[in-house]
Backbone bond lengths (Angstrom), bond angles and torsions (degrees), N, CA, C in turn:
res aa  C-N    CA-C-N  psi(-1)  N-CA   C-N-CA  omega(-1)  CA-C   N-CA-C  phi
1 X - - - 1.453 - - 1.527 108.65 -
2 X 1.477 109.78 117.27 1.666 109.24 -162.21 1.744 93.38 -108.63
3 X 1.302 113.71 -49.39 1.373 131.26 -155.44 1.608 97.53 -65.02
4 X 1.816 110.85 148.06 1.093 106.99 173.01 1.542 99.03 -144.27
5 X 1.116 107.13 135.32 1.923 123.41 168.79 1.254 113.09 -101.44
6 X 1.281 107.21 162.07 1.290 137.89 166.72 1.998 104.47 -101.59
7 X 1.045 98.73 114.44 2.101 97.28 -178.87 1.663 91.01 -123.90
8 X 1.244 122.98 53.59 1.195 110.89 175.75 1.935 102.34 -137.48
9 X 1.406 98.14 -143.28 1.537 104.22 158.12 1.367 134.41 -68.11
10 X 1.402 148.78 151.75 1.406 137.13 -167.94 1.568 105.25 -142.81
11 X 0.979 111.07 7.35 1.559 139.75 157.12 1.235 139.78 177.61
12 X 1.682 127.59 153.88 1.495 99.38 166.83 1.750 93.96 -174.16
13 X 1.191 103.51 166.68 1.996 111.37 -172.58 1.551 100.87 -47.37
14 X 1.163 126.27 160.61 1.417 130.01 150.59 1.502 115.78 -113.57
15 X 1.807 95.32 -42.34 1.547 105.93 -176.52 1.526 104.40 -139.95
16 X 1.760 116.20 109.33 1.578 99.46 -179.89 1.653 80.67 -120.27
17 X 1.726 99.79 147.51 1.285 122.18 168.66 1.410 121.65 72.51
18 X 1.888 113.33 7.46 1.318 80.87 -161.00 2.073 118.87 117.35
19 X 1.603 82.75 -14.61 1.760 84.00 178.39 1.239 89.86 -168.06
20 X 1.603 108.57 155.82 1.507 134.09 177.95 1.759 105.08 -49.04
21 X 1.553 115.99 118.21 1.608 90.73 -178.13 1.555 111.46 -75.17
22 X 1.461 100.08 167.48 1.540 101.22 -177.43 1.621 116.74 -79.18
23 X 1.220 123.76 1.98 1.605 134.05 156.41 1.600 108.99 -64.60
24 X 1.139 127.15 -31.38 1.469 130.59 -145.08 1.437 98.74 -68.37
25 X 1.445 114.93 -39.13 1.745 116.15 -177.86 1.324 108.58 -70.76
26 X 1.351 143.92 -18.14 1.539 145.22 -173.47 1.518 102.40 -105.55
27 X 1.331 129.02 10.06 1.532 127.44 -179.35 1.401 101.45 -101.09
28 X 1.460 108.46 139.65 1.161 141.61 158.51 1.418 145.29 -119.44
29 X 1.084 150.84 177.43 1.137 162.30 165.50 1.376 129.17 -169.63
30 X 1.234 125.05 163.59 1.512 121.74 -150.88 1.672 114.23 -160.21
31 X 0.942 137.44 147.89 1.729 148.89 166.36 1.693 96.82 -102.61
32 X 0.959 140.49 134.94 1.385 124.44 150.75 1.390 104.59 -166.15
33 X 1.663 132.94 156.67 0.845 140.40 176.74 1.880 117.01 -36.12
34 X 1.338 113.72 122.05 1.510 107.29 177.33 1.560 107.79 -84.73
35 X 1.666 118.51 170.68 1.327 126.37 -168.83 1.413 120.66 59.86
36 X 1.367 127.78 6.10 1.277 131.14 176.14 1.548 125.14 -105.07
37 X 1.743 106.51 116.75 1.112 104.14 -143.91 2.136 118.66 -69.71
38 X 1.542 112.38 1.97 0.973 120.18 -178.15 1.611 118.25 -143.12
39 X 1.762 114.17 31.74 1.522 123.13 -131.61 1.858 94.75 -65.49
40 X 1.183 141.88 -16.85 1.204 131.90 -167.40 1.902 97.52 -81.89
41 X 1.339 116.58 -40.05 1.583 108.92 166.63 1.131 129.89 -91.88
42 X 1.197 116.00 23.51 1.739 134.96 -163.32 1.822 87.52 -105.24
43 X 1.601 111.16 -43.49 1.585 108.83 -160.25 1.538 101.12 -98.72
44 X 1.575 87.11 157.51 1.856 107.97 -170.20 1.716 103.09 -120.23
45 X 1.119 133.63 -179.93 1.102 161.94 118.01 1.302 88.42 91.02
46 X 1.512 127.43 70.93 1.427 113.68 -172.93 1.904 94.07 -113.15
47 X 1.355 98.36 135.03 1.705 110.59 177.90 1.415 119.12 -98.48
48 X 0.957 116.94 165.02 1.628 123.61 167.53 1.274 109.24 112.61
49 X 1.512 125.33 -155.13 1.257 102.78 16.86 1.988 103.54 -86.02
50 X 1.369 111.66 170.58 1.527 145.62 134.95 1.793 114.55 -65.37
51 X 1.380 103.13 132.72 1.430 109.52 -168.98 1.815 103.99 -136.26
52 X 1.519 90.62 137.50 1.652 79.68 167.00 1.539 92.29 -120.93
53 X 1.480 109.51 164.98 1.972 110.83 -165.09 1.521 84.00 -124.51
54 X 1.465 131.04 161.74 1.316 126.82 171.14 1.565 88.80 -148.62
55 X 1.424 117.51 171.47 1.947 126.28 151.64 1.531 100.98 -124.96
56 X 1.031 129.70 156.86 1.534 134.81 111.20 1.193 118.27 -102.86
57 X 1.724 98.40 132.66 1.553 122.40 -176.68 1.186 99.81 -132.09
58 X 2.013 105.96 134.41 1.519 108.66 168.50 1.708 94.95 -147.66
59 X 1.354 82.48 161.73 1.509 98.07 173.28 1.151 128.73 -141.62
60 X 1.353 143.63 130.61 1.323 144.38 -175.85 1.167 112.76 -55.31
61 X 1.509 122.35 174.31 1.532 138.95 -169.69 1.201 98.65 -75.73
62 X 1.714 137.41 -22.82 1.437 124.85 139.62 1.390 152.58 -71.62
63 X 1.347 102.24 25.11 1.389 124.68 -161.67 1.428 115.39 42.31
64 X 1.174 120.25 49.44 1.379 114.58 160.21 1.278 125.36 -115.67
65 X 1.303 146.64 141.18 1.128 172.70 -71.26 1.654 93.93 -141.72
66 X 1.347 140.64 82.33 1.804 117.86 -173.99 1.660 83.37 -120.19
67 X 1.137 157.11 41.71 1.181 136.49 152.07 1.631 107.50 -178.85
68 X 1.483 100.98 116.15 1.413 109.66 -168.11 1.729 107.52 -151.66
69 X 1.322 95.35 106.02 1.832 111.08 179.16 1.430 109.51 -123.47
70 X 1.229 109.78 151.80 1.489 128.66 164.16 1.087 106.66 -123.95
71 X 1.706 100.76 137.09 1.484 113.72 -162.32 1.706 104.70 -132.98
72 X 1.489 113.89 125.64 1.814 102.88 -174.27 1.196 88.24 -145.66
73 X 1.573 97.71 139.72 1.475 123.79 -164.45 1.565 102.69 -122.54
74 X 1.063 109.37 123.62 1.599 110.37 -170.40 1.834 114.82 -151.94
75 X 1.458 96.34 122.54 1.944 115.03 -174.17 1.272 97.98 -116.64
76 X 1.270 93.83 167.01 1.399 126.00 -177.02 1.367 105.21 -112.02
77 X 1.237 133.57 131.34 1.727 148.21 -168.45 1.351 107.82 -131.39
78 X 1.406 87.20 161.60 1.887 100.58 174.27 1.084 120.34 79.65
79 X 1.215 124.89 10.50 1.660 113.52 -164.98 1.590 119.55 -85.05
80 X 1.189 123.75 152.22 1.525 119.28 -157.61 1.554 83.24 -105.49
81 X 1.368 104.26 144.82 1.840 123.16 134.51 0.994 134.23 -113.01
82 X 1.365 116.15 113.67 2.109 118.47 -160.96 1.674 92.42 43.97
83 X 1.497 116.33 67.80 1.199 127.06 162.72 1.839 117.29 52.13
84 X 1.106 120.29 -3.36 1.393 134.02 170.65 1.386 113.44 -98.35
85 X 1.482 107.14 150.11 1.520 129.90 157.09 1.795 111.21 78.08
86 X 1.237 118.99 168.99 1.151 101.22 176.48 1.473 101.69 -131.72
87 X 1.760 105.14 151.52 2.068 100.97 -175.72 1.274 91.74 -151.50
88 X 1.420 88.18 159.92 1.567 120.53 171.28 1.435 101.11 -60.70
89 X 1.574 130.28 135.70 1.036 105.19 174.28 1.823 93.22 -127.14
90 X 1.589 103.94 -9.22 1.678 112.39 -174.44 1.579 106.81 -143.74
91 X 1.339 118.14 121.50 1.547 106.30 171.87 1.786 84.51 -155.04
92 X 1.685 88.12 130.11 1.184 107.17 -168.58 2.111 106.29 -137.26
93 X 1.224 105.66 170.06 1.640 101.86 179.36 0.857 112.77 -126.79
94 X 1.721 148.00 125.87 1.721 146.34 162.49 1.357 113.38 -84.10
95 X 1.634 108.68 172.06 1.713 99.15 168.20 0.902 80.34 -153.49
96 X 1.431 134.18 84.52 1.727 140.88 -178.13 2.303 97.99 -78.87
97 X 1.527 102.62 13.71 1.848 79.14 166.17 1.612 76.06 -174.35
98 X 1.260 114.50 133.93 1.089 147.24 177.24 1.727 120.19 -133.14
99 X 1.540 121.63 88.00 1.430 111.61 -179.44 1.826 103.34 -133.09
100 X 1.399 103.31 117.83 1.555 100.82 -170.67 1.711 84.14 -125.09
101 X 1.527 110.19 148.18 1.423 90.90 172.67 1.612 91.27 -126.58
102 X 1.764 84.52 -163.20 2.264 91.85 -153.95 1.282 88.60 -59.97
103 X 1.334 115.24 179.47 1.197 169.27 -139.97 2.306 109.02 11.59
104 X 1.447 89.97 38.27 1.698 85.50 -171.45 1.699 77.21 -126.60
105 X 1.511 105.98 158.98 1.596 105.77 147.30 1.811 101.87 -135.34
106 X 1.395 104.46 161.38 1.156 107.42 160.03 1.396 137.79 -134.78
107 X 0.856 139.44 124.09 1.317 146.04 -142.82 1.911 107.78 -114.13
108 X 0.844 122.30 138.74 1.713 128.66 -173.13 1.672 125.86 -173.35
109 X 1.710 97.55 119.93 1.407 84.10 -175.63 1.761 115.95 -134.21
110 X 0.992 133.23 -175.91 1.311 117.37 166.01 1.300 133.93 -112.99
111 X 0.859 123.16 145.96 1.725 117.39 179.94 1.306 130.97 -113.70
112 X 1.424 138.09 121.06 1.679 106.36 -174.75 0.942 91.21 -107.43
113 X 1.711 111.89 175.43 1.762 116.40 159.96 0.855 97.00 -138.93
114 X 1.513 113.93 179.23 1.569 131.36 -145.91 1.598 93.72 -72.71
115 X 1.308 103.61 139.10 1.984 131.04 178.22 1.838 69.33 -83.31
116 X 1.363 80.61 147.30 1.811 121.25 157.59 1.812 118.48 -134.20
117 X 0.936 79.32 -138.57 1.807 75.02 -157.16 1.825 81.45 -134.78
118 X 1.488 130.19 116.09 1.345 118.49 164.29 1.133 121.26 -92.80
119 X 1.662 116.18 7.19 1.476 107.66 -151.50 1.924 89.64 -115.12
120 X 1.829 109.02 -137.17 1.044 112.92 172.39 1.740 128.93 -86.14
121 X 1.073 132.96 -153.22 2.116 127.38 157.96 1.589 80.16 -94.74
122 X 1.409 143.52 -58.50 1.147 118.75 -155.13 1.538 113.94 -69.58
123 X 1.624 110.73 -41.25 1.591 126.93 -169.99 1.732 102.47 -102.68
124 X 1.000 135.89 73.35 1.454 140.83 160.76 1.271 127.93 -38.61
125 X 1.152 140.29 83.65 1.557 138.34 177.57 1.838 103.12 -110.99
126 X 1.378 88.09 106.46 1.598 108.19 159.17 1.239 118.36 -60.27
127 X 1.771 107.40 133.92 1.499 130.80 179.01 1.593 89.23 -124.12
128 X 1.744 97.84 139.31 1.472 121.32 -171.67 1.361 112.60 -128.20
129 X 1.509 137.04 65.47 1.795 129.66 -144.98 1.901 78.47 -98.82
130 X 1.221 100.38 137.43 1.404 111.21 158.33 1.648 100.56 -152.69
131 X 1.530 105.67 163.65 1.360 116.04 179.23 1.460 119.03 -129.04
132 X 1.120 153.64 137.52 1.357 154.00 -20.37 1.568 93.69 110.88
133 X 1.354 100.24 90.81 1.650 110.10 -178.59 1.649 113.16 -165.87
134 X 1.331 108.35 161.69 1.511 116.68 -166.01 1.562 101.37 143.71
135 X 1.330 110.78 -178.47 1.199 143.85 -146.15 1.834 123.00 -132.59
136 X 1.099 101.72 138.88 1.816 111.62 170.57 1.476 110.96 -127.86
137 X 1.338 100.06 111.84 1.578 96.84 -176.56 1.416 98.71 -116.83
138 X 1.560 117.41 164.04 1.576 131.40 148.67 1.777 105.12 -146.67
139 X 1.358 87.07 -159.48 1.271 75.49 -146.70 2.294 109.67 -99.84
140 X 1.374 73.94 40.87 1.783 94.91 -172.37 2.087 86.59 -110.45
141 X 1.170 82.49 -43.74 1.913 73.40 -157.07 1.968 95.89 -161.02
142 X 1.483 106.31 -158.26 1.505 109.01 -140.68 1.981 82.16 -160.52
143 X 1.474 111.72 122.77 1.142 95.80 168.69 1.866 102.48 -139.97
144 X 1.100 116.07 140.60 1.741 125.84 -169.13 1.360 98.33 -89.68
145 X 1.727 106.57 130.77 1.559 133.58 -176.79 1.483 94.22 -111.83
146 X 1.525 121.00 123.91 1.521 123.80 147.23 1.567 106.60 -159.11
147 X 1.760 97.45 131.88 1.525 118.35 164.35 1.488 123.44 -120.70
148 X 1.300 118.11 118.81 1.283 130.84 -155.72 1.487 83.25 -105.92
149 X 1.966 106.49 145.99 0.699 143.85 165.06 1.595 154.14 -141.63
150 X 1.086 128.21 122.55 1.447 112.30 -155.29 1.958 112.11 -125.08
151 X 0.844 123.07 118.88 1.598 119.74 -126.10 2.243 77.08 -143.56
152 X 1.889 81.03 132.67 1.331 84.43 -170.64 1.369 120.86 -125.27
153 X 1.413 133.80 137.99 1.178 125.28 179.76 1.880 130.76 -50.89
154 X 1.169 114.53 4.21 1.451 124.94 160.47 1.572 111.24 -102.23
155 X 1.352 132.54 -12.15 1.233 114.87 172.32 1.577 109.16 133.00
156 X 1.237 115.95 -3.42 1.317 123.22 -153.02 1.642 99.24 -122.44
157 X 1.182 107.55 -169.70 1.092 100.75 -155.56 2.345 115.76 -176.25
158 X 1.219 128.03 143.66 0.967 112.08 178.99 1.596 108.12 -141.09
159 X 1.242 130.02 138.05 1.182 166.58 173.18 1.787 106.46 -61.48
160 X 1.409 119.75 132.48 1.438 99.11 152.41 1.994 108.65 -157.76
């Protein structure tokens, strides 16, 4: 079993307007064996989770503080199929602090793309690249947010 899917979410809000959307707790995404007719109860030995933590911080031309989030990104690794390979079996997003104040909005959403297989056909290690993008606007100007990420079925993980 080489092939790996995503059977979950393939996008969804993180931050509309200014606040965590209320979808953000029911979103998911996933690495897991493709062609398998039940692959989330098919897999064993899944660890973690693994977390990555991020902020955005900005401040106006008065040094004050108008947009300040914490953002933690956290999967589930290792998971066996018929005791082989390792997959995503949970990758999900928090925003445990959300403070935008008036006249800014911010906008943020996620994206996955297609899981592949990084490893061998016999040894399977799921790759999970999604991106982490959106916007902070007011009413001076417009500035573009994106963090790419590539998140792996052994535990690891890459930055870009």
């Amino acid at each position: 079993m080489t092939d790996v899917a995503n059977i979950a979410s393939a996008a969804w809000h993180v931050i509309e307007s200014g606040k965590p959307s209320a979808s953000l707790a029911s979103n998911t995404c996933n690495a897991v064996p493709a062609g398998v007719a039940d692959p989330i109860s098919s897999l064993t030995g899944a660890q973690g989770p693994n977390r990555l933590t991020w902020r955005l911080q900005m401040e106006n031309a008065f040094g004050v503080e108008v947009v300040d989030i914490a953002f933690d990104l956290r999967w589930e690794y290792g998971a066996r199929h018929h005791g082989g390979g390792a997959f995503i079996p949970n990758c999900y997003l928090y925003v445990p602090r959300c403070s935008v104040l008036w006249g800014f909005d911010v906008d943020v959403q996620i994206n996955v793309h297609n899981p592949s297989n990084a490893g061998t056909e016999t040894a399977p290690v799921a790759r999970l690249p999604l991106t982490v993008s959106g916007s902070v606007s007011s009413l001076v100007n417009t500035r573009s947010l994106q963090w790419d990420f590539q998140l792996f079925g052994d535990g690891n993980y890459h930055t870009s």
